[in-house]
N, C-alpha and C positions, 0 to 999 in steps of 0.2 A: 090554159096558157099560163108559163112558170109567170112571165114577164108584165102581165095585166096588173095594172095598178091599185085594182079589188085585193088580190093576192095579198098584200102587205096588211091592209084591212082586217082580213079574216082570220090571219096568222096569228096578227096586236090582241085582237078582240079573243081569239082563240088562249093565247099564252097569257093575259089578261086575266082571262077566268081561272085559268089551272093556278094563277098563280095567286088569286084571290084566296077562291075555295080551298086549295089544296095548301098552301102557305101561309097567309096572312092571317084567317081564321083561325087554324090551330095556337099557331103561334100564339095569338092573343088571350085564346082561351089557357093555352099552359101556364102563360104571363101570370094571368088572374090565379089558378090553382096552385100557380108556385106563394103567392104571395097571400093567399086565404085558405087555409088549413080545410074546412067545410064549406062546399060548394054545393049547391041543389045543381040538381040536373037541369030542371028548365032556365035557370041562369045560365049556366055554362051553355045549352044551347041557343038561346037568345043570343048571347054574348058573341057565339060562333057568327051565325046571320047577320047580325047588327054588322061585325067588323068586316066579316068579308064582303057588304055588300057596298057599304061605303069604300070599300078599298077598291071596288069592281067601278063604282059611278068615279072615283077620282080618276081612275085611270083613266076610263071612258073620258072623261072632261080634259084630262092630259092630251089625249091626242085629236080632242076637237080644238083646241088651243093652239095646238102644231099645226094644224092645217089651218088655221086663221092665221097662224105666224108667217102662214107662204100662200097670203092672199085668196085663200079659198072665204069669198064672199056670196057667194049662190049657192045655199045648202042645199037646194031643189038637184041640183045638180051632181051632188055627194050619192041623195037616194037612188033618179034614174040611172046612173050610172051600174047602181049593184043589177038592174035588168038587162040592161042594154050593155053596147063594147064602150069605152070611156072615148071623149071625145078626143082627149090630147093624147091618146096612144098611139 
């Protein structure tokens, strides 16, 4: 179902990662490259992990902050929902 409230969820969480992994990581890592002539490999790939994954938990923390913004107080409620239909659908 397009219209199920999970939907938006999965998409956030979905475009979240691509957007982590696939953008913020590199990005970070060329930052570093541009700006240090000689880079080891296991730096640069630490570097990679390290930013995207903090960039993945803030986003994460973004949209638990939004749903506390709009009264979302029973996180019990967040989980059984991803099994079940949502109550206020």
């Amino acid at each position: 179902m397009i219209s199920h409230p999970l939907t938006f969820l999965v998409g956030y969480v979905l475009v979240t990662f691509i957007l982590s992994f696939v953008v913020v990581g590199p990005l970070v890592v060329f930052m570093s490259i541009l700006f240090r002539r000689r880079v080891e490999k296991r730096y640069t790939d630490g570097l990679y992990l390290g930013a995207s994954a903090t960039a993945f938990a803030f986003m994460i923390l973004h949209y638990l902050l939004y749903l506390r913004g709009y009264g979302m107080t029973k996180w019990s409620t967040l989980f059984g929902d991803i099994f079940y239909p949502s109550r206020y659908f």
